[in-house]
NUDRENTOR-480238 format. One record per residue: residue in one letter; x, y, z of N, C-alpha, C, O in turn. Coordinates in steps of 0.001 Angstrom, whole numbers, padded with zeros to 6 digits, always signed. Layout:
N
aXYZXYZXYZXYZ ...
//
This chain:
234
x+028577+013698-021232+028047+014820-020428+028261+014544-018953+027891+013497-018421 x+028917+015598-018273+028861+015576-017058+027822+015507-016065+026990+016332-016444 x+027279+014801-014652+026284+015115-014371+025762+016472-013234+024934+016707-012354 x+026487+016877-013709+026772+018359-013310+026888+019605-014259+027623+019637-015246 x+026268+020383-013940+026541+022136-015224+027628+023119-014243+028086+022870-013128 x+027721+023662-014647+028066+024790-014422+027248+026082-015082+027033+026452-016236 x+026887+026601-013693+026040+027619-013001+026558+028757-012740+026349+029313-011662 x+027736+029569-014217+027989+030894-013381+029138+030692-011699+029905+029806-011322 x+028765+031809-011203+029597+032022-009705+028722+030716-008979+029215+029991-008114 x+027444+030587-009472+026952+029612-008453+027837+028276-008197+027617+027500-007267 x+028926+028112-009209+029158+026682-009069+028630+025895-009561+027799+026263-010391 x+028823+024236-009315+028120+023126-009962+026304+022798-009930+026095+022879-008720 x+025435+022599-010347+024329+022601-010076+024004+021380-011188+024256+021453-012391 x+023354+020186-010465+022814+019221-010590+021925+019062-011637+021251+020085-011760 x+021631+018178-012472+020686+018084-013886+019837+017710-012908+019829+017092-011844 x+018905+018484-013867+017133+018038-013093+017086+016698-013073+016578+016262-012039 x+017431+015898-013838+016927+014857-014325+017598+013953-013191+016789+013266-012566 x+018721+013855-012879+019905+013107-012310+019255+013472-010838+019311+012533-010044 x+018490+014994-010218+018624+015092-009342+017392+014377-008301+017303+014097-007106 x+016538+014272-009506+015340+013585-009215+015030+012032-009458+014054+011435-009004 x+016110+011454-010312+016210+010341-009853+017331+009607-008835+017774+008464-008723 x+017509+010665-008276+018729+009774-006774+017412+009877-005878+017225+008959-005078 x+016337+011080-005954+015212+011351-004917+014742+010196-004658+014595+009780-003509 x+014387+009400-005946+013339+008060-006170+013804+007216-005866+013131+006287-005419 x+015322+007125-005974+016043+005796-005575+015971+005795-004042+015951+004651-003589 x+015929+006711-003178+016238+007244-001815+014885+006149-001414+014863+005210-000618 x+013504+006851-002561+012203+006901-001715+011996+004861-002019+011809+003985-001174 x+012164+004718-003836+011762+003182-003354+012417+002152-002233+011864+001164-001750 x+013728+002647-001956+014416+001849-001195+013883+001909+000526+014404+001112+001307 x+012960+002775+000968+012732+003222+002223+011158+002903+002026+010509+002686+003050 x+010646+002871+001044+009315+002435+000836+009466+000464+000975+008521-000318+000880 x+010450+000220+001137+010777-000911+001078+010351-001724-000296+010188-002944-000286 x+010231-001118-001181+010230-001904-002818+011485-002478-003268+011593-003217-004247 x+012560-002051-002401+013763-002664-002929+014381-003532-002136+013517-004191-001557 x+015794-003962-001725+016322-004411-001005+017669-004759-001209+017791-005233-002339 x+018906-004719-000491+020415-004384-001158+020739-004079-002369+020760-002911-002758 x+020860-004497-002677+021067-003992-004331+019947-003934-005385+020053-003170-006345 x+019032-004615-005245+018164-004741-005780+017306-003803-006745+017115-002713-006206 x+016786-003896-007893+016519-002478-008641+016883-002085-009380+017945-002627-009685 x+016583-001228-010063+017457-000214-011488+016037+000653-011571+014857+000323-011459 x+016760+002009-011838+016069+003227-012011+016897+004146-013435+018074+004326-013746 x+015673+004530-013980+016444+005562-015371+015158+006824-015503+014046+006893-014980 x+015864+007702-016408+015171+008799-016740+015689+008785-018027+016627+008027-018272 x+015064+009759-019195+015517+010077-020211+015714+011449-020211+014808+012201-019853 x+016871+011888-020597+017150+013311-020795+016480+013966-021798+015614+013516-022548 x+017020+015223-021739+016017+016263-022720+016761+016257-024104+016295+016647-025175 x+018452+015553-023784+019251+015287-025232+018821+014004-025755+019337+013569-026784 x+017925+013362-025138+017389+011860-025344+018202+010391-024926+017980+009183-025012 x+019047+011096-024532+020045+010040-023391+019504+009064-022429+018294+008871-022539 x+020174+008347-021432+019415+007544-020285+020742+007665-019485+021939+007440-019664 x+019756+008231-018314+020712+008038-016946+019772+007021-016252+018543+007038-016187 x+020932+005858-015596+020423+005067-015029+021363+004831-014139+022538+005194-014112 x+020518+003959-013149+021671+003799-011703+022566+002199-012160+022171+001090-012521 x+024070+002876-011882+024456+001433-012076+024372-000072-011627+023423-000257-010866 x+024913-000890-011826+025066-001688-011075+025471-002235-009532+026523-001823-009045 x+024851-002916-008976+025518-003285-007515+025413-002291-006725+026356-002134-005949 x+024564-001569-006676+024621-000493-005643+023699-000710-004581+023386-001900-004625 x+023100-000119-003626+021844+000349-002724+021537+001382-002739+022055+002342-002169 x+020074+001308-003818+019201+002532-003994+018952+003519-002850+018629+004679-003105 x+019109+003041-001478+019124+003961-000400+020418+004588-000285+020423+005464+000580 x+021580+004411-000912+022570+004941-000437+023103+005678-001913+024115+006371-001805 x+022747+005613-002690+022584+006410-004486+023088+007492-004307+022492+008213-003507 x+024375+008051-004963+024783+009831-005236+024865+009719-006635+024903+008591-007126 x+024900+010790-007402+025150+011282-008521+026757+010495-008904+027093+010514-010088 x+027520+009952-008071+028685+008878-009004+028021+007575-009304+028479+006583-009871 x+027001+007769-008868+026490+005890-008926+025382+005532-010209+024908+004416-010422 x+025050+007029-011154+024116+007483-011875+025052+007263-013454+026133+007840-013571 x+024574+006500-014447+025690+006080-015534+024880+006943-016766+023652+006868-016732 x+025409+007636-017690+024358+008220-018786+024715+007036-020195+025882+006702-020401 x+023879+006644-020835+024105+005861-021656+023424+006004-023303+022696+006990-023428 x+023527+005451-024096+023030+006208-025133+021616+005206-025767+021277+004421-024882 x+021027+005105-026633+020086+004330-026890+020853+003033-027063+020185+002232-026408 x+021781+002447-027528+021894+001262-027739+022794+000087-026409+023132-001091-026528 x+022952+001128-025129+023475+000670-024226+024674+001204-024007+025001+001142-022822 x+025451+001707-024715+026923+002137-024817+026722+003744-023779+025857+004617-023854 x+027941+003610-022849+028487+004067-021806+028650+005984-022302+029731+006316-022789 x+027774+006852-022164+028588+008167-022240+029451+008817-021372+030468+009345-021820 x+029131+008857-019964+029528+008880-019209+029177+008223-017750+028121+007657-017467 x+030274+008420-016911+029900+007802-015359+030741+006428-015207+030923+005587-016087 x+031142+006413-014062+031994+004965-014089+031179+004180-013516+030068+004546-013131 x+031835+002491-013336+031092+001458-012916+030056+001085-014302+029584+001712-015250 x+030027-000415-013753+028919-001275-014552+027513-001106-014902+026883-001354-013873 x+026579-000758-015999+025723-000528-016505+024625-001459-016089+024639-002614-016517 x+023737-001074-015340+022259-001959-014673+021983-003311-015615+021435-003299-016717 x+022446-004359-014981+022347-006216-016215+020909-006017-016922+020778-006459-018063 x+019687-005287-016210+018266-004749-016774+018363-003405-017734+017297-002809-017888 x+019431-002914-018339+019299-001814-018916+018424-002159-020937+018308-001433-021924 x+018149-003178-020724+017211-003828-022028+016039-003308-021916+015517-002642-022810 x+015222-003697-020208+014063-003347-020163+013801-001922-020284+012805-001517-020884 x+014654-001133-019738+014545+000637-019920+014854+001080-021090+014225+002114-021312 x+015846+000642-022345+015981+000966-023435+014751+000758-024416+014309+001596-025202 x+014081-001124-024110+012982-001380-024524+011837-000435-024562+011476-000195-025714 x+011146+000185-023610+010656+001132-022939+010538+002107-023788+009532+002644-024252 x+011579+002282-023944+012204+004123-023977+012186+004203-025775+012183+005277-026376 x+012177+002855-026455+012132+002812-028082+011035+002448-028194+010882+002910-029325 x+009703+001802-027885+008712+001794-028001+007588+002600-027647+006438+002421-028047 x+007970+003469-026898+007545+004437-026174+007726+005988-025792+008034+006484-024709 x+007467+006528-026892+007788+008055-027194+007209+008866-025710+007925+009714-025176 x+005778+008480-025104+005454+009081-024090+006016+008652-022357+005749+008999-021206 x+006872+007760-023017+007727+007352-021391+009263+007582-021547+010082+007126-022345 x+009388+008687-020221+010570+009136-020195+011349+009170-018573+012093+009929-017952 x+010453+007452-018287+011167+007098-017056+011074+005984-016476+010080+006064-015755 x+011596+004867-016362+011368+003353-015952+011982+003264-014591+012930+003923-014164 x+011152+002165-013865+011330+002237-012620+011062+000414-012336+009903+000006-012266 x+012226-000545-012194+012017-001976-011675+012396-002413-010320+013526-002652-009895 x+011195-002481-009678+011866-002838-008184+011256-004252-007940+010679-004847-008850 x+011381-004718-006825+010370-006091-006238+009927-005813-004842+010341-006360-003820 x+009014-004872-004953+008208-004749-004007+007249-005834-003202+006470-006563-003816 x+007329-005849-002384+006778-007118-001465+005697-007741-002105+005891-008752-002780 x+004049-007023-001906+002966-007755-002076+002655-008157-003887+002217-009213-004343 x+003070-006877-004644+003350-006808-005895+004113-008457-006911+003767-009076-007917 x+005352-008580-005815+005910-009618-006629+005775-011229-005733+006381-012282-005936 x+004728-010878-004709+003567-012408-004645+003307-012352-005347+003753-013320-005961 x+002517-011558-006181+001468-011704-007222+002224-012496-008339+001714-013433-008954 x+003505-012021-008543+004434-012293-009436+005069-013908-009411+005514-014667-010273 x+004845-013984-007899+005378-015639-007993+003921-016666-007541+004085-017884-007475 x+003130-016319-007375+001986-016946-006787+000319-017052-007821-000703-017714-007644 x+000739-016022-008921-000520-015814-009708-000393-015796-011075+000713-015364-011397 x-001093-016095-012010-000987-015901-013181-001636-014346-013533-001135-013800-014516 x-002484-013755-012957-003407-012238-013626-003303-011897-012107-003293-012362-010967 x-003203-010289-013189-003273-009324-011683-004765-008456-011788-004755-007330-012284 x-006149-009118-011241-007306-008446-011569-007254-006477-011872-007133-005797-010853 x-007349-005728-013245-008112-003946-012897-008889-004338-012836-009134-003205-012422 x-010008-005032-012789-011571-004663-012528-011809-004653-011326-012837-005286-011086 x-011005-003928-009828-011836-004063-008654-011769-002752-008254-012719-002471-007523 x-010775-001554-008512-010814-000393-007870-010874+000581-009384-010003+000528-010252 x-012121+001458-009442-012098+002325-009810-010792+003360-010337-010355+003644-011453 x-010469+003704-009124-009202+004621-009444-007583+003565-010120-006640+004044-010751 x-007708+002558-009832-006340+001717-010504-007018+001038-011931-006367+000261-012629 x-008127+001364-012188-008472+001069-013183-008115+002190-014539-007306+002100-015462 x-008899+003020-014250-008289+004691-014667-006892+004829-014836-006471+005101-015961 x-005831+004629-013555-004641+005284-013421-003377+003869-014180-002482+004105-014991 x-003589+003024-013813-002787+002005-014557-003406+001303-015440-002663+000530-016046 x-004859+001279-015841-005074+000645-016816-005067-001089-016613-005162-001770-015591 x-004924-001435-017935-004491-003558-017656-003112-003428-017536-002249-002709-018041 x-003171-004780-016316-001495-005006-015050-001481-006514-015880-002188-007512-015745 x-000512-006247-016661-000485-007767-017576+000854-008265-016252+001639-007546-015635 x+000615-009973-016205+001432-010624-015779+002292-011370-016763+001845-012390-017286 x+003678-010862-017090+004064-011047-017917+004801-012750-017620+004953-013278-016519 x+005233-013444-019243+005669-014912-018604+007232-014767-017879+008065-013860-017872 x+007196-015689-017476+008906-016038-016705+009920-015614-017826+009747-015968-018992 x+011187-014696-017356+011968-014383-018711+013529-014720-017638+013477-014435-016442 x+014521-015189-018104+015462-014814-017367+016255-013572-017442+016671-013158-018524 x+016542-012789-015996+016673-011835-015959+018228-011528-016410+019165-012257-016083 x+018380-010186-017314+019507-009624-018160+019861-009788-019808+020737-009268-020498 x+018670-010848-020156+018492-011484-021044+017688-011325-021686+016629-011128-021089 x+017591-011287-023735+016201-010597-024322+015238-011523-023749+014530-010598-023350 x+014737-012336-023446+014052-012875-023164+013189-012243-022375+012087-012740-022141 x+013606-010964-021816+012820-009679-020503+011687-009285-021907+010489-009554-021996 x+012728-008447-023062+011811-007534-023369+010691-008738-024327+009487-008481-024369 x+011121-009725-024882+010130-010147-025380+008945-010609-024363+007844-010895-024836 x+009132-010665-023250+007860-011158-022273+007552-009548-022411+006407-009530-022862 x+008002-008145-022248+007137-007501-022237+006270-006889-023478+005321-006110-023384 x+006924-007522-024845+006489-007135-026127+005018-007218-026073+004522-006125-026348 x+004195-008079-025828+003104-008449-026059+001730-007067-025329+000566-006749-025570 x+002857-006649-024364+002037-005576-023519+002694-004126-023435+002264-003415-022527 x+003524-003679-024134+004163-002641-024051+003716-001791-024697+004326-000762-024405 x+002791-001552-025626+001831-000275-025990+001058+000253-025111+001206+001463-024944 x+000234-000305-024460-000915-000232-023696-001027-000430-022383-002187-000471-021972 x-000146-000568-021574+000419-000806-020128+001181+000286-019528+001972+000938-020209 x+001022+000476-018522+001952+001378-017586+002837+000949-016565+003721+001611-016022 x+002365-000741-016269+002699-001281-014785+003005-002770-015729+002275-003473-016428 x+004310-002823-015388+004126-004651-015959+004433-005895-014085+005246-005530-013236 x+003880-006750-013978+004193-007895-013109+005299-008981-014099+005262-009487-015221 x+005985-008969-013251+007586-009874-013952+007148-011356-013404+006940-011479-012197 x+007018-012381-014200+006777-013513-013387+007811-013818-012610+008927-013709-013118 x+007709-014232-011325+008704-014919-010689+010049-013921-010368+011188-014204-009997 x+009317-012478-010719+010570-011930-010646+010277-010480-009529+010705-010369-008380 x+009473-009539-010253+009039-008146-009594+008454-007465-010532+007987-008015-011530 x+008401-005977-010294+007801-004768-011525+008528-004048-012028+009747-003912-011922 x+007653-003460-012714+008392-002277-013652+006699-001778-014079+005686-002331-014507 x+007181-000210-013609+006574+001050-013976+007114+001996-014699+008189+002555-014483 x+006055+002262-015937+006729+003228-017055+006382+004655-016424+005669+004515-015431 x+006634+005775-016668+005828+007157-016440+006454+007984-017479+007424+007725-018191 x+005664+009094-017425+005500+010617-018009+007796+011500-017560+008761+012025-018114 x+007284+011005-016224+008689+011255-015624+008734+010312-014599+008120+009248-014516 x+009758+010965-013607+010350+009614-012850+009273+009704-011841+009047+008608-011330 x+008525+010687-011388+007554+011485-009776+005975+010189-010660+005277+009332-010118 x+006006+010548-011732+005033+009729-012019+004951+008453-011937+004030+007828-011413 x+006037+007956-012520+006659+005891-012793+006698+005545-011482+006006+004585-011141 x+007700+006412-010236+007452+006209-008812+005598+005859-008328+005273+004861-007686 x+004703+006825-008771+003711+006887-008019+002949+006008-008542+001885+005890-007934 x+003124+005063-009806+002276+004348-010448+002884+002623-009749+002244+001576-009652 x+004150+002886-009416+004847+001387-008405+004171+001599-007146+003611+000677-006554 x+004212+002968-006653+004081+002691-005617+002349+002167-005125+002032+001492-004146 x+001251+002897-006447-000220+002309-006418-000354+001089-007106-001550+000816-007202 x+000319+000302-007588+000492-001423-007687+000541-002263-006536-000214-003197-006269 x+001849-001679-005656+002005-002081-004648+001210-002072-003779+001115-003126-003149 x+000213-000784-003326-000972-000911-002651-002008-001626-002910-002488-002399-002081 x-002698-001375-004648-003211-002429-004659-003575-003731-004475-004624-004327-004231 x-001653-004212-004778-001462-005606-004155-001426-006100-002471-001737-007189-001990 x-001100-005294-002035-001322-005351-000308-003062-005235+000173-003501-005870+001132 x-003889-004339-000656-005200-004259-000540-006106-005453-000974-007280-005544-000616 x-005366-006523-001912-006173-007768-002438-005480-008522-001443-006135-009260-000707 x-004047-008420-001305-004104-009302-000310-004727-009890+000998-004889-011014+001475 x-005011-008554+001363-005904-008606+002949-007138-009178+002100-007301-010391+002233 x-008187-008403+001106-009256-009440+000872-009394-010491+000626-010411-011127+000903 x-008172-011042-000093-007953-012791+000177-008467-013580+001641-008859-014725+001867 x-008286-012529+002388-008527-013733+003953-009699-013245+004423-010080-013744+005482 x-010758-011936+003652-011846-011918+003643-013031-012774+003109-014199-012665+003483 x-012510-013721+002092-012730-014310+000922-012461-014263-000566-012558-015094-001469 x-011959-012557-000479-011625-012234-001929-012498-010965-002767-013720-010854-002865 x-011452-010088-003312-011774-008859-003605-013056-009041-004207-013091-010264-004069 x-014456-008686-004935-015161-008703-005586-015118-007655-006679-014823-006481-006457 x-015460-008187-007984-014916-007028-009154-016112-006042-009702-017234-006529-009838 x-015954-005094-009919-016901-003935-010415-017489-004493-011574-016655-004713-012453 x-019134-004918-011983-019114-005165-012908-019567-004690-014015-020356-003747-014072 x-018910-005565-015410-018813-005010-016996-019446-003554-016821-018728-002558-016735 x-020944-003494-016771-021352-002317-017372-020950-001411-016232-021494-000344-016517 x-020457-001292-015377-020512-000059-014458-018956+000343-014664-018512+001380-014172 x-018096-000615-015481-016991-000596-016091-017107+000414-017387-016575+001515-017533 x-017688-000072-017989-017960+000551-019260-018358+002059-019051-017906+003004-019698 x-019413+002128-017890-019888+003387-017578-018596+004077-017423-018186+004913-018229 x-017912+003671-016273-016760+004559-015561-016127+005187-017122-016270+006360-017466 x-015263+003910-018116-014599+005118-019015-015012+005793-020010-014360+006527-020752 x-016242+005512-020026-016940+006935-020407-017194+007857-020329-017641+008612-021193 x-016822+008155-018545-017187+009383-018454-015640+009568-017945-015430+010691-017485 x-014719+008838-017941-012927+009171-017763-012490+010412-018184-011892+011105-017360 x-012635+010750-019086-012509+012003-019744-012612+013397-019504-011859+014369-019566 x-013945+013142-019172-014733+014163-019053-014902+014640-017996-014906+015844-017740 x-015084+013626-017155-015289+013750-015522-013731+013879-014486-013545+014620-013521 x-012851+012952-015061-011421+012731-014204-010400+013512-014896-009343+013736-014306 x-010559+013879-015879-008965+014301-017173-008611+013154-017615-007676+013196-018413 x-009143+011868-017312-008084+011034-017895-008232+010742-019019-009444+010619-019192 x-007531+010491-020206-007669+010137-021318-006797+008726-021673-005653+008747-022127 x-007638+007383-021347-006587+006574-021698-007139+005975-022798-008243+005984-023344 x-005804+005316-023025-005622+004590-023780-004601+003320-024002-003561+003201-024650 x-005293+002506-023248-004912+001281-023134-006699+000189-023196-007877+000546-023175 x-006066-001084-023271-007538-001945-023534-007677-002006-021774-006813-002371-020977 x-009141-001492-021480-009356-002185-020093-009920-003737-019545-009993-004418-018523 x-010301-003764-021194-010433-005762-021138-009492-006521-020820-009738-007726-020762 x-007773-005908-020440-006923-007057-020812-006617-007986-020035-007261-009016-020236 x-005624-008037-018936-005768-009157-017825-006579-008632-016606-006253-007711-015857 x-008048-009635-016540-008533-009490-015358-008484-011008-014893-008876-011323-013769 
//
């Protein structure tokens, strides 16, 4: 498939899908989550395909030639150039996960301290990242391009939205790509927000029962309906 239709007299007109993930590549790279090449971004199509950005590129500088469509098992449908060395973790994703239809791995600054400096990334301190990402498992050291990724994320890939890569960076699943973007980009805050309380002495965590309270009334009170364990890494 081309990443382009044809639109009548209008001419060529851009797949939604393709057009909104060059947007994201634009935004993590200027949000500074990325850095030269650094990264891989995908969506899943509505034929159940994966467009993902290839290899060796700069997410700030991303057009629709740099966007590869690929099929579930990795194999090339269209688009030239080399297939993202991380296209395991987005396939992984994308077969375990009927409700994610967009992966997003960058190494965002404060995010992947956490990643080289910590074993757990505390949900029990903010309300709203508790709700919205659920448990931020720190997954073990895997070398990167290698199964060794998805089995570090096996252990947490039902019930997670946000994984920490040891020693490496993140990856955010979403609904679509506007979502997986906004769930990296509230990791990343989070992690810049514990950081500063580190030199306060250190975040203090909401406790158990006012925990318990909150997703009880998640539902009812916020829309949210999750479902993930909120016991898992604090």
């Amino acid at each position: 498939m081309d990443k382009y239709e044809t639109n009548g007299t209008a001419g060529k007109k851009m797949i939604p899908e393709v057009d909104g993930l060059i947007e994201i590549c634009h935004k993590v790279y200027d949000k500074g989550f990325v850095s030269a090449y650094d990264g891989n971004l995908s969506v899943r199509s509505s034929a159940g395909t994966i467009y993902i950005t290839r290899s060796a590129v700069c997410k700030g500088e991303i057009t629709a030639d740099d966007i590869i469509e690929i099929d579930m098992s990795g194999g090339i449908i269209s688009g030239k150039g080399k297939v993202s060395t991380e296209n395991k973790i987005h396939l992984f994703a994308y077969a375990k996960r009927a409700d994610v239809n967009a992966v997003i791995h960058c190494h965002p600054v404060y995010a992947t301290a956490f990643a080289s400096a910590r074993d757990a990334f505390p949900s029990n301190i903010f309300p709203e990242v508790l709700l919205t990402l659920g448990s931020i498992p720190v997954c073990r050291y895997a070398t990167p391009s290698t199964s060794q990724m998805t089995e570090s994320l096996e252990p947490y890939i039902k019930n997670s939205w946000v994984y920490i890569l040891k020693n490496h960076g993140a990856v955010a699943l979403g609904t679509n790509i506007n979502d997986a973007y906004f769930k990296m980009e509230k990791l990343e805050h989070t992690a810049k927000i514990l950081t500063a309380a580190s030199l306060l002495g250190g975040a203090r965590p909401i406790a158990d029962d006012k925990i318990l309270e909150l997703l009880n009334i998640s539902e009812e009170v916020y829309g949210i309906k999750l479902n993930n364990d909120p016991e898992g890494d604090r």
